[in-house]
DRENDO-1510 file (C-alpha; in Angstrom, 1 decimal, always signed):
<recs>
REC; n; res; u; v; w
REC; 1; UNK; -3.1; -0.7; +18.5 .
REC; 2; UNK; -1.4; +1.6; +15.9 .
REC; 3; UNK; -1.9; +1.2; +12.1 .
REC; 4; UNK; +0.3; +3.0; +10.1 .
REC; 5; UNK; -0.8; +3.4; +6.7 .
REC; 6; UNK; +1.8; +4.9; +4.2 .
REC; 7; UNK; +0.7; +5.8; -0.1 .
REC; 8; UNK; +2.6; +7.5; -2.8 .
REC; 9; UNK; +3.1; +6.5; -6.4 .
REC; 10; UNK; +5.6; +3.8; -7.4 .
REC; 11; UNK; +9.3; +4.5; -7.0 .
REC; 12; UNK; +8.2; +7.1; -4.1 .
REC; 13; UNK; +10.2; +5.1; -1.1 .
REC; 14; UNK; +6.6; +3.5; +0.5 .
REC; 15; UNK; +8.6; -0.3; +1.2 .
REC; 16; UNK; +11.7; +1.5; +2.1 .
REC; 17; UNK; +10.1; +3.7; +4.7 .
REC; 18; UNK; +7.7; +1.0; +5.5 .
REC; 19; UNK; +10.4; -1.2; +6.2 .
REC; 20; UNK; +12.4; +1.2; +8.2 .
REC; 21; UNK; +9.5; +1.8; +10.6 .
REC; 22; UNK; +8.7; -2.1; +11.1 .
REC; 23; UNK; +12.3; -3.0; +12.0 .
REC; 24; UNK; +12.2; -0.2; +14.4 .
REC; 25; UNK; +9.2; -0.8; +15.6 .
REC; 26; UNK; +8.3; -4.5; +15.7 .
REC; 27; UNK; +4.9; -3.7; +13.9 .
REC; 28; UNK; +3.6; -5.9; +11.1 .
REC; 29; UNK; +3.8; -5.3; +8.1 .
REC; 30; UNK; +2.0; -5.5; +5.0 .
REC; 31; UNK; +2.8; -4.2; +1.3 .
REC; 32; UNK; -0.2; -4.6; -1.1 .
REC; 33; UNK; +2.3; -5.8; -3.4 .
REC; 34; UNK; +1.8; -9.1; -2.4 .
REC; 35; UNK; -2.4; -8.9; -3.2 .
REC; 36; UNK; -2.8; -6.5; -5.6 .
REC; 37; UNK; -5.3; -8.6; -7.8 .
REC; 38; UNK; -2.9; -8.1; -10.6 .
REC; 39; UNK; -2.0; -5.0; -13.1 .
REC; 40; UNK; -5.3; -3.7; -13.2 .
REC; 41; UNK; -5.8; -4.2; -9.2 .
REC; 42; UNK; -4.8; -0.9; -7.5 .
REC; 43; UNK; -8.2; +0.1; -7.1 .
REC; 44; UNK; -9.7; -3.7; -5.7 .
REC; 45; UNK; -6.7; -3.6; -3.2 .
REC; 46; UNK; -7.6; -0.7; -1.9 .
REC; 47; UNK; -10.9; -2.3; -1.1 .
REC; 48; UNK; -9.4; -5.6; +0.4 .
REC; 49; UNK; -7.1; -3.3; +2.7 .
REC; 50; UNK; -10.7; -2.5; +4.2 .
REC; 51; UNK; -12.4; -5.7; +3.7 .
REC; 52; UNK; -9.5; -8.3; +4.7 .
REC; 53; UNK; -5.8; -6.4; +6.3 .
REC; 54; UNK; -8.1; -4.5; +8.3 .
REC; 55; UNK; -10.5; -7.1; +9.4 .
REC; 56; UNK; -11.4; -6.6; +13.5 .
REC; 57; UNK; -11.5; -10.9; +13.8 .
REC; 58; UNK; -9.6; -12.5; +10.6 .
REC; 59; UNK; -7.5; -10.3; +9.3 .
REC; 60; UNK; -5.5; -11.2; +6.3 .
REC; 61; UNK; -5.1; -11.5; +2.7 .
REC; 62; UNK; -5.1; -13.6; -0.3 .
REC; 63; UNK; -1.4; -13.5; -2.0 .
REC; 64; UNK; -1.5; -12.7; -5.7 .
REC; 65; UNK; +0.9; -15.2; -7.9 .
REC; 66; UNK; +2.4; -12.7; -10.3 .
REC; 67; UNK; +4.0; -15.8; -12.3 .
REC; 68; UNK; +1.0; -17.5; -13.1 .
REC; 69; UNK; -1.4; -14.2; -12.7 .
REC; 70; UNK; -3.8; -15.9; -10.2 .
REC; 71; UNK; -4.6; -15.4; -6.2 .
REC; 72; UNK; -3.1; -17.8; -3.7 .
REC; 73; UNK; -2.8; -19.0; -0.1 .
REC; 74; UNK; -4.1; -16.8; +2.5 .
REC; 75; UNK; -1.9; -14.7; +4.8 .
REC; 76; UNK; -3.1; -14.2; +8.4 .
REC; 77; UNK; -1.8; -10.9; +10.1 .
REC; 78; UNK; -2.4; -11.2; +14.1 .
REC; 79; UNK; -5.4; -9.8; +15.1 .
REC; 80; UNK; -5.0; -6.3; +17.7 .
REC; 81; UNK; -1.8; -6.4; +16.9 .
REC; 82; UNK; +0.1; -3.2; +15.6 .
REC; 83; UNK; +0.9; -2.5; +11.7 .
REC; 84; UNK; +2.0; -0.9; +9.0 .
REC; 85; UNK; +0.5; -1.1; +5.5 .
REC; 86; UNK; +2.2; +0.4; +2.5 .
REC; 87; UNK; +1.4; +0.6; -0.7 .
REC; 88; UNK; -0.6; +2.7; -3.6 .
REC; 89; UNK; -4.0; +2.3; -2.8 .
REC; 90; UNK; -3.3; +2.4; +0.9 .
REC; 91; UNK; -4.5; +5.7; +2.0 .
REC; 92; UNK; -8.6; +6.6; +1.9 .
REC; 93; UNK; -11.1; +7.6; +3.6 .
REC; 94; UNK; -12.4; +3.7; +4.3 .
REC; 95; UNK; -9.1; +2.5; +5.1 .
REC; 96; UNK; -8.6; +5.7; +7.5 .
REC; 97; UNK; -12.3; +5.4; +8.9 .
REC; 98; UNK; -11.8; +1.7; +9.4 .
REC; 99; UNK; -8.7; +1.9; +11.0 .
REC; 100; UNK; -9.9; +4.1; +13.2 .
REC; 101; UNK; -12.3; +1.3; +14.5 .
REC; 102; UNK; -9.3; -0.2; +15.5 .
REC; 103; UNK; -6.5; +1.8; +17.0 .
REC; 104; UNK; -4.8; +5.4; +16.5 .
REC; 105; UNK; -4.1; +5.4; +12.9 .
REC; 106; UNK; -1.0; +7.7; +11.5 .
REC; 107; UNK; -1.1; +8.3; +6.9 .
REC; 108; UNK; +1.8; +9.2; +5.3 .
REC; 109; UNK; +1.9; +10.2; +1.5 .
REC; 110; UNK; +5.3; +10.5; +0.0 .
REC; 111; UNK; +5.7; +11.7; -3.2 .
REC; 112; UNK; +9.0; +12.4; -5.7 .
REC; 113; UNK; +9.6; +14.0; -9.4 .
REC; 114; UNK; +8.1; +11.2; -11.9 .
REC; 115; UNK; +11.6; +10.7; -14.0 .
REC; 116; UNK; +13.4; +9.7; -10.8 .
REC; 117; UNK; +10.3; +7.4; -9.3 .
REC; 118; UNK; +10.6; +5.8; -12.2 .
REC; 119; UNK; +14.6; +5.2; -12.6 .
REC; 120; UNK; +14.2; +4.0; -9.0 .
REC; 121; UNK; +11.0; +1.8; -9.6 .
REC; 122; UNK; +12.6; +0.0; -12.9 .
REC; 123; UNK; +16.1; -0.2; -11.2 .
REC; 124; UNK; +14.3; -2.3; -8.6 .
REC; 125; UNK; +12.0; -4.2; -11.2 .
REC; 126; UNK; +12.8; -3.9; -14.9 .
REC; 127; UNK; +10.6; -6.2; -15.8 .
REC; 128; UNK; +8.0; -3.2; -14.0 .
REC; 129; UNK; +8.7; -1.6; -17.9 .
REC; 130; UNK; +5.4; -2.9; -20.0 .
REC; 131; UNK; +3.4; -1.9; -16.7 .
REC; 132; UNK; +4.5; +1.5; -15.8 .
REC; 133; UNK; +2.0; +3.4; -18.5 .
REC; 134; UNK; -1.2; +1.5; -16.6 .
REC; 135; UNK; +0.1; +1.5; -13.6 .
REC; 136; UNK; +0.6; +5.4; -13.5 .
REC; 137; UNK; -3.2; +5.8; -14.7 .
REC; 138; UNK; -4.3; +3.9; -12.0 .
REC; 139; UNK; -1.9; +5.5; -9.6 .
REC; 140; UNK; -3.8; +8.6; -11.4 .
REC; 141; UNK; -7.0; +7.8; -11.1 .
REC; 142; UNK; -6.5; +6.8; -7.5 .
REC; 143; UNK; -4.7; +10.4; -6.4 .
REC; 144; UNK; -7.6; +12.6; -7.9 .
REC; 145; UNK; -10.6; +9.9; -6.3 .
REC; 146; UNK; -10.4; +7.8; -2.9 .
REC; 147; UNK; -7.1; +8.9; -2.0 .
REC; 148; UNK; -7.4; +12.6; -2.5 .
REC; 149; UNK; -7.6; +12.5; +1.5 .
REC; 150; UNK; -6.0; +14.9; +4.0 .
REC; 151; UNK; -2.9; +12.7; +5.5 .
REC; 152; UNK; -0.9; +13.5; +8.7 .
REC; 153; UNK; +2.5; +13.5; +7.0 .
REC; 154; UNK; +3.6; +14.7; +3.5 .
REC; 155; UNK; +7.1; +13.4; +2.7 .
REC; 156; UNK; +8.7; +14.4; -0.4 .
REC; 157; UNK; +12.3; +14.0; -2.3 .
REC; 158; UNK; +13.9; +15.9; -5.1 .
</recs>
């Protein structure tokens, strides 16, 4: 089993990258998008990557409603079987240590110049506007604490 996990700060090319390597690959994949527990989640999904995605028996994870701001139905992800996660949050040392329990495990971190994450984030999602001031604190927060790891790959744009 091989779980690729793939961070970087909104707008940085994670789902587009994540995306690329599933369709080549066949692996699952999973984008914290759909369970971050809300605006203020980043740091809680980081803990349900470990807790539920990367579950040895049930692995899964509870969708978050972003229209009525509320969890719902559970996703499975087959068990022992290949995957990619992407997302911010994605990346730290439990996720990597856990992973590890379970297969070979590959971390990518891509990052970009903040005024063209940020074109590219709110060209995909205006409505992303309001947000983009917490988010980045959280994204912050996240890139000076649990993931301030050592990944394999470092993949950048200008």
């Amino acid at each position: 089993m091989i779980i690729i996990l793939i961070d970087g700060q909104s707008g940085s090319g994670k789902t587009t990258l994540a995306r690329q390597l599933a369709t080549e690959t066949g692996f699952q994949l999973v984008h914290l998008e759909d369970f971050y527990p809300g605006w203020s989640g980043l740091a809680e999904a980081s803990r349900m990557v470990v807790d539920d995605v990367l579950h040895p028996t049930r692995p899964g994870f509870w969708r978050w409603d972003w229209e009525q701001n509320r969890r719902a139905g559970w996703v499975d992800i087959r068990p022992r079987a290949s995957l990619i996660i992407e997302g911010c949050g994605a990346v730290t040392e439990a996720s990597i240590s856990t992973a590890a329990t379970l297969g070979t495990v590959i971390t990518v971190r891509l990052t970009g110049p903040e005024d063209l994450r940020r074109e590219r984030a709110l060209t995909r999602d205006p409505d992303y506007a309001p947000w983009w001031e917490m988010w980045a604190a959280q994204e912050r927060e996240h890139f000076t604490g649990p993931g301030d790891v050592p990944v394999d790959h470092v993949l950048g744009w200008s």
